[in-house]
Residue frames as a rotation matrix with the C-alpha (Angstrom) as fourth column:
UNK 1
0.554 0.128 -0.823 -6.46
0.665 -0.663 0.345 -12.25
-0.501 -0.738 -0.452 -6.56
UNK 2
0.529 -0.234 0.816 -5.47
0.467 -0.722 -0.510 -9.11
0.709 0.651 -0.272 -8.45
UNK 3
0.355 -0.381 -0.854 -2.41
0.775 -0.391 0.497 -7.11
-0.523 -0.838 0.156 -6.67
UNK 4
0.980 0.009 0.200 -1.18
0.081 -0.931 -0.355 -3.55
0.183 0.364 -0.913 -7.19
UNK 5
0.045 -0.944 -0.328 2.44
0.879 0.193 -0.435 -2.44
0.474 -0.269 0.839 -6.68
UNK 6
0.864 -0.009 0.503 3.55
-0.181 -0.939 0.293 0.18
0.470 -0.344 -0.813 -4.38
UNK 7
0.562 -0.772 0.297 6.55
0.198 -0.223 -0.954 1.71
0.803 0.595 0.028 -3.13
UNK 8
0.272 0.144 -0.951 7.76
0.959 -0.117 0.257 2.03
-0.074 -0.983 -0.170 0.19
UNK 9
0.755 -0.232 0.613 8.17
0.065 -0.904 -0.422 5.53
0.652 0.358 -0.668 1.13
UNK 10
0.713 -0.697 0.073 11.35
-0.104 -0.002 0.995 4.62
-0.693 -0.717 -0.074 3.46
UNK 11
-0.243 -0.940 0.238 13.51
0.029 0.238 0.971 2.43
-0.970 0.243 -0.031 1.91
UNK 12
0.313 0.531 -0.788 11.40
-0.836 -0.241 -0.494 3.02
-0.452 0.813 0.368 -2.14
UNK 13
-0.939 -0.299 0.173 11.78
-0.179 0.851 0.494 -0.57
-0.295 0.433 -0.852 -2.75
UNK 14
-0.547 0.475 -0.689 8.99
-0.786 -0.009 0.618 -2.07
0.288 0.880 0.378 -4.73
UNK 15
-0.979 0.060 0.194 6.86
0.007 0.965 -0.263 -4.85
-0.203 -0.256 -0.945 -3.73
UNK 16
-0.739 0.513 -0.436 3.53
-0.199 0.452 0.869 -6.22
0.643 0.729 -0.232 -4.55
UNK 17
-0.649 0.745 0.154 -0.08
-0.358 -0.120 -0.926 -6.04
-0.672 -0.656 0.345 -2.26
UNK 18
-0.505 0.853 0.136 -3.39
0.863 0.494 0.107 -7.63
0.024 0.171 -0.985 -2.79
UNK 19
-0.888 0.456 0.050 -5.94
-0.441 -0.879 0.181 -4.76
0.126 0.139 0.982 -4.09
UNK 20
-0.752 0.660 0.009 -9.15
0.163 0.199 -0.966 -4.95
-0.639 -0.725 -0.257 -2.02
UNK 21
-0.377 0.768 0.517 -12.53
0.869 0.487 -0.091 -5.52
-0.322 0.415 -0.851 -3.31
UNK 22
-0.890 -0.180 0.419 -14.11
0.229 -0.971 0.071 -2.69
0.394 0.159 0.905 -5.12
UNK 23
0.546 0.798 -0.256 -17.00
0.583 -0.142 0.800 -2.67
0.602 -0.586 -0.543 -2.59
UNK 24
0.582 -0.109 -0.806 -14.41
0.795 0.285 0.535 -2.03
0.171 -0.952 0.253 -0.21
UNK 25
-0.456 -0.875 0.166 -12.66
0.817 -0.336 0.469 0.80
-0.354 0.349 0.868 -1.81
UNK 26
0.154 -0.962 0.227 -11.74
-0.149 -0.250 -0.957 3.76
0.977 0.114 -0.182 -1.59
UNK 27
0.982 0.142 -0.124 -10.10
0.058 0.397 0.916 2.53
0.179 -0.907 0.381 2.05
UNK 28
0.028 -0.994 0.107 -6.63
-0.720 -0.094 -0.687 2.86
0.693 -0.058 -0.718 3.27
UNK 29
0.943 0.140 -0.302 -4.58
-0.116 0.988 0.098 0.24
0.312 -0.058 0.948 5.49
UNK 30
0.209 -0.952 -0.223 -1.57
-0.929 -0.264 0.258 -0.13
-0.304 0.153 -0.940 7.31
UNK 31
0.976 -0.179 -0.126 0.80
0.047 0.733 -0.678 -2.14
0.213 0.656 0.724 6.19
UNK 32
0.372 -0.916 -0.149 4.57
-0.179 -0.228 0.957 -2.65
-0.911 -0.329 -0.249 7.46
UNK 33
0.377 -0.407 -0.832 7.00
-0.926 -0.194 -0.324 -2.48
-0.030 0.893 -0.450 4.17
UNK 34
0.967 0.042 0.253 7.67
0.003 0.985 -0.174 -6.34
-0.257 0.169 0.952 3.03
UNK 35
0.679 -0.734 0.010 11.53
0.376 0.335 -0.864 -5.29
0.631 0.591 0.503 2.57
UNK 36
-0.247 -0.625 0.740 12.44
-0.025 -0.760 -0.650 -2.79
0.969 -0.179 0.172 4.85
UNK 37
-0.254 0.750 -0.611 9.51
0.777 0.534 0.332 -3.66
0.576 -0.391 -0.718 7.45
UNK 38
-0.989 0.142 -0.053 9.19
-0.112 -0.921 -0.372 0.28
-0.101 -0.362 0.927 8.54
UNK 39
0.003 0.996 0.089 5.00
0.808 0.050 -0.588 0.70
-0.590 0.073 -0.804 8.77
UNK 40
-0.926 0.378 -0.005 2.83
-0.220 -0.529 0.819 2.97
0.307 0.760 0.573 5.94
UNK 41
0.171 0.918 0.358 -0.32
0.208 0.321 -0.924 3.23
-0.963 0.232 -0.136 5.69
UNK 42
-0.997 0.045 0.070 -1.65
0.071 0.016 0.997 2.38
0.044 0.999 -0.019 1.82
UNK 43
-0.133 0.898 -0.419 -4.89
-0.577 -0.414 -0.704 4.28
-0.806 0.149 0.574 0.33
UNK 44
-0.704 0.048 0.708 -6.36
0.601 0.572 0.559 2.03
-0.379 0.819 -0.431 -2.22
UNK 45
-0.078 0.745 -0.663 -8.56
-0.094 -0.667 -0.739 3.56
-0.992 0.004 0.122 -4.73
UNK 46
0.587 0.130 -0.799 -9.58
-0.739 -0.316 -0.595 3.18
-0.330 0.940 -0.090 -8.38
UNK 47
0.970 -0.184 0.158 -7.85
0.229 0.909 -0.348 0.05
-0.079 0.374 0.924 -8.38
UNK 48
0.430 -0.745 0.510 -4.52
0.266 -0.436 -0.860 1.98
0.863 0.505 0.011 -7.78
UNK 49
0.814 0.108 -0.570 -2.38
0.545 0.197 0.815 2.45
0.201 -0.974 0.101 -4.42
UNK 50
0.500 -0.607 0.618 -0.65
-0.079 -0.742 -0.665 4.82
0.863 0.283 -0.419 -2.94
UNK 51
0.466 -0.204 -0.861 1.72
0.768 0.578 0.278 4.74
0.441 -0.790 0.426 0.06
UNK 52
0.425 -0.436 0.794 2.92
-0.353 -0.887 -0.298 7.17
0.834 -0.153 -0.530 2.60
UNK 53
-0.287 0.043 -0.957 4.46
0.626 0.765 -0.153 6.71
0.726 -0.643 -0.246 5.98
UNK 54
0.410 0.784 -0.465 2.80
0.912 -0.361 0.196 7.24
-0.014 -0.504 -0.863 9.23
UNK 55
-0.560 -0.622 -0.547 5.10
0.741 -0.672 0.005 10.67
-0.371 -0.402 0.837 9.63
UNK 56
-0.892 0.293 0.345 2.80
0.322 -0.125 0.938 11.80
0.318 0.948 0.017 6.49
């Protein structure tokens, strides 16, 4: 399984995500922050991910 990093945009710790099939992509996702546990949604695309949170 191939994962992407992204950043949280709360606390901008780092952490690793599984990157969805590219069938499934471009697609977005929330996701609560794996350090901080604040929620984001994350846009996958191009095999690259971005992250914002929901305020965004």
């Amino acid at each position: 399984m191939e994962t992407v990093a992204v950043t949280c945009p709360s606390c901008f710790e780092s952490f690793e995500v599984a990157l969805p099939p590219a069938s499934e992509c471009p697609c977005e996702v929330d996701y609560d922050c794996e350090v901080c546990c604040r929620p984001m949604v994350i846009s996958f695309a191009d095999g690259h991910a971005d992250a914002r949170s929901l305020d965004d």
